[in-house]
C-alpha positions, -999 to 999 in steps of 0.1 A, spaced: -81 352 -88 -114 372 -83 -132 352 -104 -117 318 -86 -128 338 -52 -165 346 -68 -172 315 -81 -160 296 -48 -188 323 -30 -213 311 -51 -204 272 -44 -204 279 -9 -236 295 -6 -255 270 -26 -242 243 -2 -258 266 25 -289 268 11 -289 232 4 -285 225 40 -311 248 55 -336 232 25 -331 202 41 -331 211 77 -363 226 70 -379 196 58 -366 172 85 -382 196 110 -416 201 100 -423 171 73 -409 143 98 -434 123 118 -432 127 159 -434 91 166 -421 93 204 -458 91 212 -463 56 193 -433 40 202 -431 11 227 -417 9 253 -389 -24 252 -383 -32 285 -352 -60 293 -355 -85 318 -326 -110 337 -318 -142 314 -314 -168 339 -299 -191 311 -277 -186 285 -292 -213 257 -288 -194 222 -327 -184 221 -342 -153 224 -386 -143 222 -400 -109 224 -435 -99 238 -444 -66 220 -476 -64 240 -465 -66 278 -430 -53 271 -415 -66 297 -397 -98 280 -365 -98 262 -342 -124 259 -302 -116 250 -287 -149 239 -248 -152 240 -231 -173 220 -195 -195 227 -171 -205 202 -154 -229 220 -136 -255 204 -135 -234 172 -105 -224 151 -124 -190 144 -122 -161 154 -150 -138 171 -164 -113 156 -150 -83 178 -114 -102 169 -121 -102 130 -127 -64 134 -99 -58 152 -73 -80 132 -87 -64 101 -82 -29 111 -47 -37 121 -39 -54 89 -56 -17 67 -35 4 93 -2 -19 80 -12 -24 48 7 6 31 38 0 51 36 -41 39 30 -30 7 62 -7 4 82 -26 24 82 -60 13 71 -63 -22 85 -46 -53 74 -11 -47 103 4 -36 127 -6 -66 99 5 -92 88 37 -76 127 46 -68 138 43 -103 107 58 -120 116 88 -104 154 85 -113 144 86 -142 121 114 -142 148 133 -127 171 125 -152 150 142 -177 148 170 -160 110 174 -164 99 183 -128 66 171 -119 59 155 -152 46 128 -151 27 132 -117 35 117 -86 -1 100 -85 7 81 -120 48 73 -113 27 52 -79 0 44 -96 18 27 -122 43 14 -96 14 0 -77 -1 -20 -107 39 -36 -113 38 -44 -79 11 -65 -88 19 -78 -116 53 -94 -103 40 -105 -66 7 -123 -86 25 -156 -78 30 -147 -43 3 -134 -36 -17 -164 -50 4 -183 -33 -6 -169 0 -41 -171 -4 -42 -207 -13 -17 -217 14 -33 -197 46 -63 -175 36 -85 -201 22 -79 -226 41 -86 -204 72 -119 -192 57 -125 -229 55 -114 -232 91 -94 -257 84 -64 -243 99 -59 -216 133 -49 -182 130 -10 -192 143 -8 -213 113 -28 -192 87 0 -163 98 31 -186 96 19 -202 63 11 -170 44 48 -156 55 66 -185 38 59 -173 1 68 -133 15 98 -149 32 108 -170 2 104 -138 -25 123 -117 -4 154 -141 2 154 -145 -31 161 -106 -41 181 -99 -7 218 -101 -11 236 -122 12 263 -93 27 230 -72 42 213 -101 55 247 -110 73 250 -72 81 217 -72 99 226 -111 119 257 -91 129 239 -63 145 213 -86 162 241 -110 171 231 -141 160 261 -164 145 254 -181 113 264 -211 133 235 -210 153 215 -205 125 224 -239 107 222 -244 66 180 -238 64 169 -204 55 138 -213 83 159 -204 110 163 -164 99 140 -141 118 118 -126 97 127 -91 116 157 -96 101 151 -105 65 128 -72 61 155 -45 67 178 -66 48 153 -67 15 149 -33 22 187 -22 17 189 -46 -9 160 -31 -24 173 5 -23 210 -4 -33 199 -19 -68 172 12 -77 200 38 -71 226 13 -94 194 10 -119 194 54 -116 226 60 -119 228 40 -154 197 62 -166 213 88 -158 239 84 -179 233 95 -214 211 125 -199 244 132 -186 262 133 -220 238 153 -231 237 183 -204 273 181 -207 275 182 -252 248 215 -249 269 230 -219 299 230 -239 281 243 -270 266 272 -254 300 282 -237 318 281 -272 289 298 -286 292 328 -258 258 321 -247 268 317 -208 239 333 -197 210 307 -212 202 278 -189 218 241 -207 185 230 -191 163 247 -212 182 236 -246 194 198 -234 156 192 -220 143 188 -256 170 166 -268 165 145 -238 125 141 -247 137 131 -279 165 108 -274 141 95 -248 112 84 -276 131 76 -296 148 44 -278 112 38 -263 124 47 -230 90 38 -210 90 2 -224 126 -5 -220 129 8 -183 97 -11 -171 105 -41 -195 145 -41 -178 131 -34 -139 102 -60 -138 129 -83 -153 153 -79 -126 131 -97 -102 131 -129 -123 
């Protein structure tokens, strides 16, 4: 601990020193140009015609030129910015939410648990490996998406109304697909729409309503996925348990001796391979 606490001093202080190096260089190395400078003075623009001059030598004539994108299917640039920082603020929520994430991460973790080895592996790889799966199965979607509504509204070929409803039709379609039919008719119960109004197309169901009922659908499967897993871990706590209470050995943890066995029984039926292998095949 003291050396952790020393060696964090010395970090810290060479930071400082760093720091005061390079304020004193700013301060007495950098050029005082506020004498040189020009003066840019900006004068009405009577007309609004997309040019723009300069004269550095009076100063006293510059032209802002504002540009209108009517009859465009683009969007400005203020708009772009905004849409795209919306879309980063939503990404982790779209990305865990409607895609395979949740079944993966959810039964990566059952099984973690099931072998009883606490943090091991990491939280960081158990999603990062979850993340990479998630790609690897929503590839056709995603490709999908891209060549339906994102090029073509790069192209502007299309507006943003129909870039958004065209790149929801492969997300709509995956997640009907793995939804079961009981929550999506829980979740038209609760917002009270009859099936009847609905007609035989899938088109008609709100997209509000497909998402929760993925989700549930989604979380049902990973815990029926966990509890198998669990299984034969259970066998196992429970043959050790037994054998230390025949043996008189009540006071030793079955965790400690079943943990190894687990490992073991684990590697040996190539555990990692045939839980991915079995998940990633359920969504086919």
């Amino acid at each position: 601990m003291f050396k952790m606490m020393r060696r964090l001093g010395v970090i810290t202080a060479r930071i400082c020193v760093l720091l005061f190096c390079v304020c004193f260089l700013t301060f007495f190395f950098v050029p005082k140009t506020s004498a040189d400078m020009t003066v840019i003075h900006a004068t009405e623009v009577d007309e609004i015609d997309g040019s723009g001059t300069l004269d550095s030598e009076t100063g006293d004539a510059f032209n802002l030129s504002i540009s209108s994108n009517d009859d465009s299917t683009s969007l400005s640039s203020s708009l772009k910015i905004l849409l795209v920082l919306t879309v980063i603020s939503l990404a982790p929520s779209i990305l865990i939410l409607m895609t395979s994430f949740t079944r993966i991460l959810v039964v990566l973790h059952f099984t973690r648990m099931a072998l009883g080895t606490q943090s091991t592996p990491p939280n960081q790889v158990l999603i990062g490996l979850s993340l990479f799966l998630t790609l690897f199965i929503m590839a056709p979607v995603f490709n999908q998406v891209n060549e339906q509504a994102i090029q073509p509204f790069n192209n502007h070929e299309i507006t943003q109304e129909q870039a958004l409803e065209r790149g929801m039709e492969p997300m709509r379609t995956f997640m009907l697909g793995q939804t079961d039919r009981k929550d999506l008719k829980t979740f038209l119960e609760i917002s009270g729409t009859k099936a009847e109004d609905l007609g035989e197309s899938v088109d008609n169901i709100p997209t509000t309503t497909i998402i929760p009922a993925f989700i549930i659908s989604e979380l049902r499967k990973a815990f029926i996925i966990g509890f198998l897993i669990y299984l034969p871990f259970i066998i196992i706590d429970m043959v050790v348990a037994s054998t230390l209470m025949s043996m008189g050995m009540m006071m030793l943890p079955p965790t400690t001796i079943s943990m190894p066995f687990k490992i073991l029984l684990f590697i040996m039926a190539d555990g990692w391979s045939l839980i991915i292998g079995q998940v990633v095949k359920t969504f086919y």
